[in-house]
Structures are given as C-alpha cells and as structure tokens.
PQR file with spaces between the fields and no chain letter, atoms N, CA, C, O and H, PARSE charges and radii, in Angstrom:
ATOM       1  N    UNK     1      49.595   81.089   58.669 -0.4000 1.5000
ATOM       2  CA   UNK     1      50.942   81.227   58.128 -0.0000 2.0000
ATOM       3  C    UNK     1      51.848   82.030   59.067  0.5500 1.7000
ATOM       4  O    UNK     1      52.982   81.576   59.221 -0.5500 1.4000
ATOM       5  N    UNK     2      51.533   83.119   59.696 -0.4000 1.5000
ATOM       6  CA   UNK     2      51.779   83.778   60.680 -0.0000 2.0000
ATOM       7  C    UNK     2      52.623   83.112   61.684  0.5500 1.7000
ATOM       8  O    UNK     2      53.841   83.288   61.704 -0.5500 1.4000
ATOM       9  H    UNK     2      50.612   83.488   59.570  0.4000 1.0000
ATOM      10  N    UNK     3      51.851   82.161   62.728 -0.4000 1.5000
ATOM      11  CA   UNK     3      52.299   81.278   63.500 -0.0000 2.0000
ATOM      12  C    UNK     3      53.580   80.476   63.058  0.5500 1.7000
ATOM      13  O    UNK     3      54.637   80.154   63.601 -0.5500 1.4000
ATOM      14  H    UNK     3      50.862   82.019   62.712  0.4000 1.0000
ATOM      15  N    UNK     4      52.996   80.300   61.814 -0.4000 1.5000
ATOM      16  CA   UNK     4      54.697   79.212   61.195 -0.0000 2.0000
ATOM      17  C    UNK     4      55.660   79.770   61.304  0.5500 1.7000
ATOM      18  O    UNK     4      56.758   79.316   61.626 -0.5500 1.4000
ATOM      19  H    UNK     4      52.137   80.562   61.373  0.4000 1.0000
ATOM      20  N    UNK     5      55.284   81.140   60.975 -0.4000 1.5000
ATOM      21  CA   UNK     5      56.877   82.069   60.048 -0.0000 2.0000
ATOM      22  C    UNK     5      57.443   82.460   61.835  0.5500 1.7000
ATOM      23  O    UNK     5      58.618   82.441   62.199 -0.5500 1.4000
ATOM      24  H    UNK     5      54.391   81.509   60.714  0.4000 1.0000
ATOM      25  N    UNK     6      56.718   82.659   62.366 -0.4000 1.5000
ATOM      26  CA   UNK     6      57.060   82.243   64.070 -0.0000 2.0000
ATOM      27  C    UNK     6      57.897   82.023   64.401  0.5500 1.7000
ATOM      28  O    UNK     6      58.919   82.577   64.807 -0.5500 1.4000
ATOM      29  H    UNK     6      55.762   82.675   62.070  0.4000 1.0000
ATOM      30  N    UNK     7      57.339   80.670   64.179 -0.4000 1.5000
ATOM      31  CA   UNK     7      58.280   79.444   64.950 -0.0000 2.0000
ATOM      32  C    UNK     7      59.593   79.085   64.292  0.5500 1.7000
ATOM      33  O    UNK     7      60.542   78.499   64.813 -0.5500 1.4000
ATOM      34  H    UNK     7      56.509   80.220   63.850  0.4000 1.0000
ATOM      35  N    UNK     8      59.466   79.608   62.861 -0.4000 1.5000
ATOM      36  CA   UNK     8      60.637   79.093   62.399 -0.0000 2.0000
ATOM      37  C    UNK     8      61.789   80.172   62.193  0.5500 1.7000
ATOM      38  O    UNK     8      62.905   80.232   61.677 -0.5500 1.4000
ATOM      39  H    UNK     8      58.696   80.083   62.437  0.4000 1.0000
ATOM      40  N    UNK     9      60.899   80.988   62.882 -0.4000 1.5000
ATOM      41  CA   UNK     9      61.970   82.231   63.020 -0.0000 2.0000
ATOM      42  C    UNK     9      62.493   82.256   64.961  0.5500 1.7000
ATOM      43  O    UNK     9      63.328   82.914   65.581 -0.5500 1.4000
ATOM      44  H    UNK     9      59.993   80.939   63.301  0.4000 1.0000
ATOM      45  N    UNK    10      61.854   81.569   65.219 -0.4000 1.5000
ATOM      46  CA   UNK    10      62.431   82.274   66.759 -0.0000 2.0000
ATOM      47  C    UNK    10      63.419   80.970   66.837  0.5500 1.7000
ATOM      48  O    UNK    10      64.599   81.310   66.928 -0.5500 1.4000
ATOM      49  H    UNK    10      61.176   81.034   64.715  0.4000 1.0000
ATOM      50  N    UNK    11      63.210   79.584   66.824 -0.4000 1.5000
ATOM      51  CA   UNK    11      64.428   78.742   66.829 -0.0000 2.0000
ATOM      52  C    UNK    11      66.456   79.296   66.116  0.5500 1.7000
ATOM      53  O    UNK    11      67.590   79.168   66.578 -0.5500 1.4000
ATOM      54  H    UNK    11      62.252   79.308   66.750  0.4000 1.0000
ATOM      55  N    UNK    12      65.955   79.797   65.037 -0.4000 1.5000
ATOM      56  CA   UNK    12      67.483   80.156   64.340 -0.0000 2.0000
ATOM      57  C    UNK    12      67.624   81.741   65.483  0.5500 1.7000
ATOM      58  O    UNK    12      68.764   81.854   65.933 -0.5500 1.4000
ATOM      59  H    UNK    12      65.034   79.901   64.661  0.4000 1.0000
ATOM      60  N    UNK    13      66.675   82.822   65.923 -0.4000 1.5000
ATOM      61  CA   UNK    13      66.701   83.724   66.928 -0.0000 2.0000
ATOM      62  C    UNK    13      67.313   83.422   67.757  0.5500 1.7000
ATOM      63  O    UNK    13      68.424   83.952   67.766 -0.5500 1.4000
ATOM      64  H    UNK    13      65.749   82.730   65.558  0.4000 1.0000
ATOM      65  N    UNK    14      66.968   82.327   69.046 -0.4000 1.5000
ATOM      66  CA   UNK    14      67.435   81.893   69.939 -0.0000 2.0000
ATOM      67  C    UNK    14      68.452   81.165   70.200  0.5500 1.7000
ATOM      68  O    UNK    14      68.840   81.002   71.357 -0.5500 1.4000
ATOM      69  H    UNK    14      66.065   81.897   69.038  0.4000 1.0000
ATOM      70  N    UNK    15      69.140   80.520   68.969 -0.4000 1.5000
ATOM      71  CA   UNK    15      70.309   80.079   68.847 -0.0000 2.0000
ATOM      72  C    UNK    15      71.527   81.308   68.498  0.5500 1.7000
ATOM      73  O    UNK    15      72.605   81.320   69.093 -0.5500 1.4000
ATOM      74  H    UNK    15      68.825   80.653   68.030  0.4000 1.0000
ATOM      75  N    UNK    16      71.231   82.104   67.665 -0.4000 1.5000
ATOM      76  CA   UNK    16      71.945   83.409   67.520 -0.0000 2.0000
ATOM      77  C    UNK    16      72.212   84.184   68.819  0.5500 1.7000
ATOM      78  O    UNK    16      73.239   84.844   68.975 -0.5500 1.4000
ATOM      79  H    UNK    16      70.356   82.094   67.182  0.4000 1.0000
ATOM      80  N    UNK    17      71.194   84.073   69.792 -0.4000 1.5000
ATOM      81  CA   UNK    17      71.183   84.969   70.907 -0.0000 2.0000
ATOM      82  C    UNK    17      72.113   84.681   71.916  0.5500 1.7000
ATOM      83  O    UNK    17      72.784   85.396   72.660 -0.5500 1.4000
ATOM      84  H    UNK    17      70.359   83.537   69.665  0.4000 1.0000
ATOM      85  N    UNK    18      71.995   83.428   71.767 -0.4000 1.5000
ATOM      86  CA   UNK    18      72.681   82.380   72.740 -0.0000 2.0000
ATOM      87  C    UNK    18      74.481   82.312   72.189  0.5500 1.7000
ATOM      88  O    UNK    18      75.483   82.438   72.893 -0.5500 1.4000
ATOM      89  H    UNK    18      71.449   82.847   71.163  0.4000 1.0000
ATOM      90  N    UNK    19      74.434   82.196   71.486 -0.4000 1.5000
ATOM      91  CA   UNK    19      75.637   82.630   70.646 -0.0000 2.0000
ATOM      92  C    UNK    19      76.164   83.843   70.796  0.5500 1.7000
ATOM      93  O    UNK    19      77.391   83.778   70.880 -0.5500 1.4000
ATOM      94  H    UNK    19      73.620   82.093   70.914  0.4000 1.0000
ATOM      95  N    UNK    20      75.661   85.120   70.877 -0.4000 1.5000
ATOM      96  CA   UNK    20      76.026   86.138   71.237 -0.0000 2.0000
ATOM      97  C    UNK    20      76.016   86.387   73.014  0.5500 1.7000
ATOM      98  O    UNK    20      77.118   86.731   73.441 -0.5500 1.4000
ATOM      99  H    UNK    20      74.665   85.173   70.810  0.4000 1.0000
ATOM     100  N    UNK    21      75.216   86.289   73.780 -0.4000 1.5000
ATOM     101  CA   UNK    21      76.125   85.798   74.889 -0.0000 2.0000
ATOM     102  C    UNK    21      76.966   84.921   75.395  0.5500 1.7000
ATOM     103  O    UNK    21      77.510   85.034   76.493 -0.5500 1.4000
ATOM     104  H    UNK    21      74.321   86.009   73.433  0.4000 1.0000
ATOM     105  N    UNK    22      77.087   84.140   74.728 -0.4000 1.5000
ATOM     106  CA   UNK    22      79.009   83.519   74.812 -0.0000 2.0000
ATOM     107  C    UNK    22      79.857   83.879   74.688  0.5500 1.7000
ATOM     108  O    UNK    22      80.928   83.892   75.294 -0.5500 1.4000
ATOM     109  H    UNK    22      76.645   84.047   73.836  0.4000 1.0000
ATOM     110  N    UNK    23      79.362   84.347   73.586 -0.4000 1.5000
ATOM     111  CA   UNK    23      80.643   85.622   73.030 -0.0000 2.0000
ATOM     112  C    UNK    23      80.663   86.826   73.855  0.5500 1.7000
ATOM     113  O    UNK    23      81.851   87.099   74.025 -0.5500 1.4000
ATOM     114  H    UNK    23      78.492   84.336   73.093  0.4000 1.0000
ATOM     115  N    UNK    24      79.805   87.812   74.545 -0.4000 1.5000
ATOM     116  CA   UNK    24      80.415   88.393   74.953 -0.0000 2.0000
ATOM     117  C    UNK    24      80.900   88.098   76.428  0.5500 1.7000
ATOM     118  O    UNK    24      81.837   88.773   76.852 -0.5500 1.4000
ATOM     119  H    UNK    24      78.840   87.590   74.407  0.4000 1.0000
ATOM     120  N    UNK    25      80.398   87.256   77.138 -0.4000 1.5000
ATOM     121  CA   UNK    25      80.620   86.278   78.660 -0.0000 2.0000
ATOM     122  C    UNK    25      82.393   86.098   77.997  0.5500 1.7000
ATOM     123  O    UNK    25      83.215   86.773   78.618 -0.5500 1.4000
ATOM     124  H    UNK    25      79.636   86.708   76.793  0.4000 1.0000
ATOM     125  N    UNK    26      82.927   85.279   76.860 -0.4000 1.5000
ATOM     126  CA   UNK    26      84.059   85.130   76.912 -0.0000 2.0000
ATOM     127  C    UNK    26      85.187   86.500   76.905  0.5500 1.7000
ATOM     128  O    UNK    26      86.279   86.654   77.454 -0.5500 1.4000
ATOM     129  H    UNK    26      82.260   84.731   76.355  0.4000 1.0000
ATOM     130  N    UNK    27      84.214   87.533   75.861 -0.4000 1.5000
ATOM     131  CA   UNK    27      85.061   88.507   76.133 -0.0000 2.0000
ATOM     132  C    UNK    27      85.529   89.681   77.052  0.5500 1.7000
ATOM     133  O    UNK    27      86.399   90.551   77.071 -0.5500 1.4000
ATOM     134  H    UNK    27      83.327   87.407   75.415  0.4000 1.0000
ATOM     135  N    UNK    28      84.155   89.094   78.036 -0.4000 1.5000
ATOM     136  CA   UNK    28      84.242   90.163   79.250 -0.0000 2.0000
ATOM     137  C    UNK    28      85.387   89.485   80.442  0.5500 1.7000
ATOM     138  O    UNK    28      85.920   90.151   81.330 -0.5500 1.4000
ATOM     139  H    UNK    28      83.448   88.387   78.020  0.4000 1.0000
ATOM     140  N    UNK    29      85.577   88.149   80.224 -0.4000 1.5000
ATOM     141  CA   UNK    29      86.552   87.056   81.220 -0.0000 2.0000
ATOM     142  C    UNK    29      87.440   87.718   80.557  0.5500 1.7000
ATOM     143  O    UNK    29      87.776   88.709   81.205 -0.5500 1.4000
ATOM     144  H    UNK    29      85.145   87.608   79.503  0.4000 1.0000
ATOM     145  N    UNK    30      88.091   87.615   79.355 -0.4000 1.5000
ATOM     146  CA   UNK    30      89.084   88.062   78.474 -0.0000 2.0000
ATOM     147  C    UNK    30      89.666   89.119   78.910  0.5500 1.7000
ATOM     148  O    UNK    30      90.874   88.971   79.095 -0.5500 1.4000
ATOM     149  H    UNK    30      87.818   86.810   78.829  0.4000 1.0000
ATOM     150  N    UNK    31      89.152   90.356   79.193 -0.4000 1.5000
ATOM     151  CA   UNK    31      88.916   91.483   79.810 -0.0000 2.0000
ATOM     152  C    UNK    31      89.889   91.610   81.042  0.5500 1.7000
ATOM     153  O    UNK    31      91.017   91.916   81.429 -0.5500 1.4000
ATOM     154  H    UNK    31      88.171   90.476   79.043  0.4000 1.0000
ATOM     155  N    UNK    32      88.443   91.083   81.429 -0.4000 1.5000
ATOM     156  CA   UNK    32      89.050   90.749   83.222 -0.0000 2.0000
ATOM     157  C    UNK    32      90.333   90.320   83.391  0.5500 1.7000
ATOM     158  O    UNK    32      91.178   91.096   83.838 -0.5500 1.4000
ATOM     159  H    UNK    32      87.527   90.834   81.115  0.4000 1.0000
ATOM     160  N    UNK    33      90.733   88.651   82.956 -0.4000 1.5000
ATOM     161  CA   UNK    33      92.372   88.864   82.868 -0.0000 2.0000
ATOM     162  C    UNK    33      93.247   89.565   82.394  0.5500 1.7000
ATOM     163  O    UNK    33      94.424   89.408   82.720 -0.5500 1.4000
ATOM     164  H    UNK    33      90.046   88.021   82.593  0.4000 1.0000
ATOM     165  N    UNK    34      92.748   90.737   81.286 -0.4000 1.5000
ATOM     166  CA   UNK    34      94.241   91.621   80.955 -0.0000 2.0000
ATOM     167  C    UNK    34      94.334   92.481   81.766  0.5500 1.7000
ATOM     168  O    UNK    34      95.430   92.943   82.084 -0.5500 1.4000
ATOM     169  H    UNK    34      91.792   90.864   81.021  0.4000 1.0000
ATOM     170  N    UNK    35      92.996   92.960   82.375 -0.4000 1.5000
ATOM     171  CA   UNK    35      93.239   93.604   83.509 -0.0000 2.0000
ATOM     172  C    UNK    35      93.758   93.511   84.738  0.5500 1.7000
ATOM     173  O    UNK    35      94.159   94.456   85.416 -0.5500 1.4000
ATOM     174  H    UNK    35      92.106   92.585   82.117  0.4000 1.0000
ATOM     175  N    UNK    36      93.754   92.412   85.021 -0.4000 1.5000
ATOM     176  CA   UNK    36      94.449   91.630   86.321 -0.0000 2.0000
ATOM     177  C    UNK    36      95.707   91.633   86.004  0.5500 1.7000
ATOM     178  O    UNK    36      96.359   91.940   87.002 -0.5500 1.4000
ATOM     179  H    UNK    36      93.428   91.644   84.470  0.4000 1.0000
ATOM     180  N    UNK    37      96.420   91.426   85.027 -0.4000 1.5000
ATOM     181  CA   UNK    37      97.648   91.272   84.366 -0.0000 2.0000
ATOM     182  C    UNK    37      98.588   92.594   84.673  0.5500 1.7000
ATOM     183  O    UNK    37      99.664   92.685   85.264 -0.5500 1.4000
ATOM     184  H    UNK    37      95.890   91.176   84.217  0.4000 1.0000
ATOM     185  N    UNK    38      97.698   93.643   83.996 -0.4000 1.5000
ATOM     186  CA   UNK    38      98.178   94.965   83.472 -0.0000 2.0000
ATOM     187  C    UNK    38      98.216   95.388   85.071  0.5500 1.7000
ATOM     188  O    UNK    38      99.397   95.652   85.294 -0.5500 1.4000
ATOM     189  H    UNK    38      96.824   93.569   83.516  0.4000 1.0000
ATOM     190  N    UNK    39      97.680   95.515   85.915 -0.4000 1.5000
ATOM     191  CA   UNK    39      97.639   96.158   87.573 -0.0000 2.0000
ATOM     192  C    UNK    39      99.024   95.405   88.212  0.5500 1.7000
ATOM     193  O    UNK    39      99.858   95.910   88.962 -0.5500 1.4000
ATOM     194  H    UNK    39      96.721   95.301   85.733  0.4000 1.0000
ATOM     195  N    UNK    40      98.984   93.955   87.631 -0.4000 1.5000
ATOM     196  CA   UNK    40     100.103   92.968   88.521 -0.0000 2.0000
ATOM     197  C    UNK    40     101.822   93.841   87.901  0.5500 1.7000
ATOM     198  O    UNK    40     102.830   94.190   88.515 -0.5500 1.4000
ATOM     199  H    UNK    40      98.306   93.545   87.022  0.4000 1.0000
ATOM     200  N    UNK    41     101.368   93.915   86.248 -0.4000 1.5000
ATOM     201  CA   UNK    41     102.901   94.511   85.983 -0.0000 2.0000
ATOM     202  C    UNK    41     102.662   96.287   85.897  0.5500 1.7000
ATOM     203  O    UNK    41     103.369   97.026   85.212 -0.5500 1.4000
ATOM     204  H    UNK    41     100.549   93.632   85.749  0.4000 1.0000
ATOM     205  N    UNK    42     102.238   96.453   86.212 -0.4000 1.5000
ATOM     206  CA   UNK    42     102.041   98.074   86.875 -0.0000 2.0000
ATOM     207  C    UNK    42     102.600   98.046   88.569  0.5500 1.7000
ATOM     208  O    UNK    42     103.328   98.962   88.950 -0.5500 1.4000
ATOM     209  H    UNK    42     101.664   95.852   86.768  0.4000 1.0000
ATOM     210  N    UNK    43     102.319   97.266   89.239 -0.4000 1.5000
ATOM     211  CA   UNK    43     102.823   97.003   90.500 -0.0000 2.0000
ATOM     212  C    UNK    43     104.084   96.674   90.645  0.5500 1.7000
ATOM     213  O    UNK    43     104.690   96.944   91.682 -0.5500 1.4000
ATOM     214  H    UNK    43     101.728   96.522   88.929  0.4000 1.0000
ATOM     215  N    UNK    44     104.994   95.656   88.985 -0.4000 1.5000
ATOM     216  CA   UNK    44     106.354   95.817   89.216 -0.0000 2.0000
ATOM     217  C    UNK    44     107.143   96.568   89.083  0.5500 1.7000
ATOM     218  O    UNK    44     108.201   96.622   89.711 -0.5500 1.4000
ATOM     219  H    UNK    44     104.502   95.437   88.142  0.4000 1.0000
ATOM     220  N    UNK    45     106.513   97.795   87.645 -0.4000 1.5000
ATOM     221  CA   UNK    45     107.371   98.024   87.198 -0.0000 2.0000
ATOM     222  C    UNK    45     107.373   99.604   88.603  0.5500 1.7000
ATOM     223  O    UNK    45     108.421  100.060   89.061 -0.5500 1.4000
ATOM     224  H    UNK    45     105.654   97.751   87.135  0.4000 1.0000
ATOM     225  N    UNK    46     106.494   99.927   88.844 -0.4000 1.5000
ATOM     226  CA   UNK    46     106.371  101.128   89.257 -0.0000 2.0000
ATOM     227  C    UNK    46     107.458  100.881   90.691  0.5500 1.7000
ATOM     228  O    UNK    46     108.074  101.821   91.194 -0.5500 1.4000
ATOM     229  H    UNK    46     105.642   99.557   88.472  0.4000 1.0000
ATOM     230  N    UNK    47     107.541   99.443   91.208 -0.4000 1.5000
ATOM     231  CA   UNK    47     108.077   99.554   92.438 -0.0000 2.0000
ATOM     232  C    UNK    47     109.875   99.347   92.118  0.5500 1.7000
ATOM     233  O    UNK    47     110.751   99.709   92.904 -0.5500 1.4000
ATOM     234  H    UNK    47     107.040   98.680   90.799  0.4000 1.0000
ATOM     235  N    UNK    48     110.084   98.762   90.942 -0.4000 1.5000
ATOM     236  CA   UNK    48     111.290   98.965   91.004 -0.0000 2.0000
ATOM     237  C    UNK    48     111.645  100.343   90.428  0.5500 1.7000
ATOM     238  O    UNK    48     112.800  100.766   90.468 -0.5500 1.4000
ATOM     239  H    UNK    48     109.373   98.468   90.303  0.4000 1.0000
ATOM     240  N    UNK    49     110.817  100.903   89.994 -0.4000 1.5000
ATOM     241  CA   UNK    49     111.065  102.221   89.707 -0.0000 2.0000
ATOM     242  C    UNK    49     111.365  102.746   90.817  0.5500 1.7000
ATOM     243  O    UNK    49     112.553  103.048   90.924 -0.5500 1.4000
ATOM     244  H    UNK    49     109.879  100.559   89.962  0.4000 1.0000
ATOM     245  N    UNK    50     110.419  103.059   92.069 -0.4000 1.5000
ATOM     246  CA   UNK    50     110.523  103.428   93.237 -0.0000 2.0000
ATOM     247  C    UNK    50     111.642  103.372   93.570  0.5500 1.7000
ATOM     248  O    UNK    50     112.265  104.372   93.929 -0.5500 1.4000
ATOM     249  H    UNK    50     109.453  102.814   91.982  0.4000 1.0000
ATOM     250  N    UNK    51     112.126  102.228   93.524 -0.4000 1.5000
ATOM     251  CA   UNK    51     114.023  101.398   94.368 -0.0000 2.0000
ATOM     252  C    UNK    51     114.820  102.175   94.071  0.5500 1.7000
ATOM     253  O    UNK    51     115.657  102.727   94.786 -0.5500 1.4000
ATOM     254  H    UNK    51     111.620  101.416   93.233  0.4000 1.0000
ATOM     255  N    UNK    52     114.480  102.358   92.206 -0.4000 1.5000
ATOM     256  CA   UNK    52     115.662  103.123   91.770 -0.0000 2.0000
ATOM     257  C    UNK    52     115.832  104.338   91.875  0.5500 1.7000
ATOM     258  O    UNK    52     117.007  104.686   91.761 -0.5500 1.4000
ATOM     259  H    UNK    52     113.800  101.910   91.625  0.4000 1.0000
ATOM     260  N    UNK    53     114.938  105.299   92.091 -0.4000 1.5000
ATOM     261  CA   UNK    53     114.624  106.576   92.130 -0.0000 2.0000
ATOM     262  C    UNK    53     115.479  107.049   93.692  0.5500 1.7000
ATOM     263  O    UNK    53     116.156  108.020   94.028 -0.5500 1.4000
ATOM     264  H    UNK    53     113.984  105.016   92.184  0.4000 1.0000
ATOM     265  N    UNK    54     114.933  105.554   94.495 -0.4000 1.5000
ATOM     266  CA   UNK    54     115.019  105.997   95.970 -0.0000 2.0000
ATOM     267  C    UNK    54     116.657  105.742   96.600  0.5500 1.7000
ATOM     268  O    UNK    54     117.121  106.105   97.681 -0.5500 1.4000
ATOM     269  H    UNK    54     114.383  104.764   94.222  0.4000 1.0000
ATOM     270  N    UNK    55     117.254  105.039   95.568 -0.4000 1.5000
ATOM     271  CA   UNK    55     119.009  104.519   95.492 -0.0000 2.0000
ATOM     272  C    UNK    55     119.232  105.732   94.961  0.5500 1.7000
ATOM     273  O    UNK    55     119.355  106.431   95.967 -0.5500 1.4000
ATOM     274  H    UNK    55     116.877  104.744   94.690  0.4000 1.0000
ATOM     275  N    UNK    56     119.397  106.616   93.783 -0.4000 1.5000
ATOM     276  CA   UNK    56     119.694  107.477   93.750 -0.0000 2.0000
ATOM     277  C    UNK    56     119.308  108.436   94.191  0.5500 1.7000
ATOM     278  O    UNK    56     120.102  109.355   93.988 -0.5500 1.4000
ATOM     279  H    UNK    56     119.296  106.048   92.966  0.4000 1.0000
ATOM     280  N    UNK    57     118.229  108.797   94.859 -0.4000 1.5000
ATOM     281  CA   UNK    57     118.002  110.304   95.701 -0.0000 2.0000
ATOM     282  C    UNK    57     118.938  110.194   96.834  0.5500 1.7000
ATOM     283  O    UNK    57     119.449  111.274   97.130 -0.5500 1.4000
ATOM     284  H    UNK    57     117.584  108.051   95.024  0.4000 1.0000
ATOM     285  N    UNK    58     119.448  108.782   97.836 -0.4000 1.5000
ATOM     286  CA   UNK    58     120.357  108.396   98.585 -0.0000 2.0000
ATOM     287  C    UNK    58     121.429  108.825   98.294  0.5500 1.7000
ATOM     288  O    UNK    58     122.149  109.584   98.942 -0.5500 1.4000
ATOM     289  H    UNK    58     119.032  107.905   97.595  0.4000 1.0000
ATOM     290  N    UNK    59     121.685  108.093   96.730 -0.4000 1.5000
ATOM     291  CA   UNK    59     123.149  108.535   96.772 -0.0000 2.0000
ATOM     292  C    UNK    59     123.762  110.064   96.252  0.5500 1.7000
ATOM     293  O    UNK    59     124.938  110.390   96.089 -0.5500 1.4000
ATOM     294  H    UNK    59     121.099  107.476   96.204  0.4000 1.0000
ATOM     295  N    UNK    60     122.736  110.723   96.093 -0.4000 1.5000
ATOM     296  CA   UNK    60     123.201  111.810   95.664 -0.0000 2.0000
ATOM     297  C    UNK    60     123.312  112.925   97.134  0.5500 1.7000
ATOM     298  O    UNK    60     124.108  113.832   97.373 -0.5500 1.4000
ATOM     299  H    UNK    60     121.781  110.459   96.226  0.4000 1.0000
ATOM     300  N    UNK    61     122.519  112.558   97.675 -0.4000 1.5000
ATOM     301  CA   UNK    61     122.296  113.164   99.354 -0.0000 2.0000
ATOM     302  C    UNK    61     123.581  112.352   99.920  0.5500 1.7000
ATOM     303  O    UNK    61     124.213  112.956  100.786 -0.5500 1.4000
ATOM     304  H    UNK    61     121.872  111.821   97.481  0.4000 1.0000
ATOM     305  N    UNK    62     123.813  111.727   99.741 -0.4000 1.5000
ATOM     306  CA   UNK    62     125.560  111.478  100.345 -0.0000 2.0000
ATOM     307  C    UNK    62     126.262  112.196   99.893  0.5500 1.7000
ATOM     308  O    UNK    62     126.709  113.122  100.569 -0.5500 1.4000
ATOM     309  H    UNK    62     123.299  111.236   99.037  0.4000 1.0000
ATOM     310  N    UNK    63     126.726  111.956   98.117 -0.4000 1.5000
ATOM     311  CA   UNK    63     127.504  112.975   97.464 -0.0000 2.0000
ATOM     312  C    UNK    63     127.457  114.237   97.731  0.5500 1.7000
ATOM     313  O    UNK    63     128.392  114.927   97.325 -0.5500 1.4000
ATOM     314  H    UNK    63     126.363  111.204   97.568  0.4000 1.0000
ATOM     315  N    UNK    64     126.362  114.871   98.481 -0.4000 1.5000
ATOM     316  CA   UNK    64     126.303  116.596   98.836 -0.0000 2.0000
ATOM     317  C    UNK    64     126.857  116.408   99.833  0.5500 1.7000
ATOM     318  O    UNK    64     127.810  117.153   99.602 -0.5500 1.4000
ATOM     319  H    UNK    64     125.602  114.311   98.811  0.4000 1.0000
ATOM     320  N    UNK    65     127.114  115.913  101.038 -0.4000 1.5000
ATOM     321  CA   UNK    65     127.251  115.582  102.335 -0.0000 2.0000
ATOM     322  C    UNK    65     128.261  115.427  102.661  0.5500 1.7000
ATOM     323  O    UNK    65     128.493  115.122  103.831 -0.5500 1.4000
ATOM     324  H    UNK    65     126.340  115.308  101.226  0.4000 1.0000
C-alpha cells in the first residue's frame, strides 16, 4: 500500500513543483524588467535635473558678475 500512496502522491507533487517554478522564473523576469525600467528613468530624470541645476548655478554666477 505504501508504494501506491507513492506514486500517487509524487505525480500531483511534481506537477505542483513544476508549477511553482514558473511562477517564480516569471516573477524573477518580472523583476528584472522593473528594474531595467526604474535605472533607465532614474538616468532621465536625474540628468535633466543636472541641466537644470547646472542653467541655474550659470545663471546666477552671471547675475553676481
């Protein structure tokens, strides 16, 4: 009886398992692109920040001048 309760336990096992690495394989891709995302608009916003910071430190170093 042993052997049975087995076998008919590791088939529904191995389908569950398999199921749960999909799931987390999709959510680690998932991941990965918000992260790729979040660095790309971290790179815009910070550089037009830069522009602007660097237009007005200009123009105020004129205005003293």
């Amino acid at each position: 009886m042993n052997a049975l309760q087995n076998l008919l336990f590791c088939v529904p096992k191995a389908a569950v398992l398999h199921g749960k690495s999909v799931g987390f394989a999709s959510q680690k891709s998932r991941f990965r692109n918000v992260k790729a995302q979040l660095s790309l608009f971290n790179r815009i916003i910070f550089t037009k920040l830069n522009r602007k910071s660097l237009t007005v430190s200009v123009g105020s170093f004129l205005k003293n001048t």
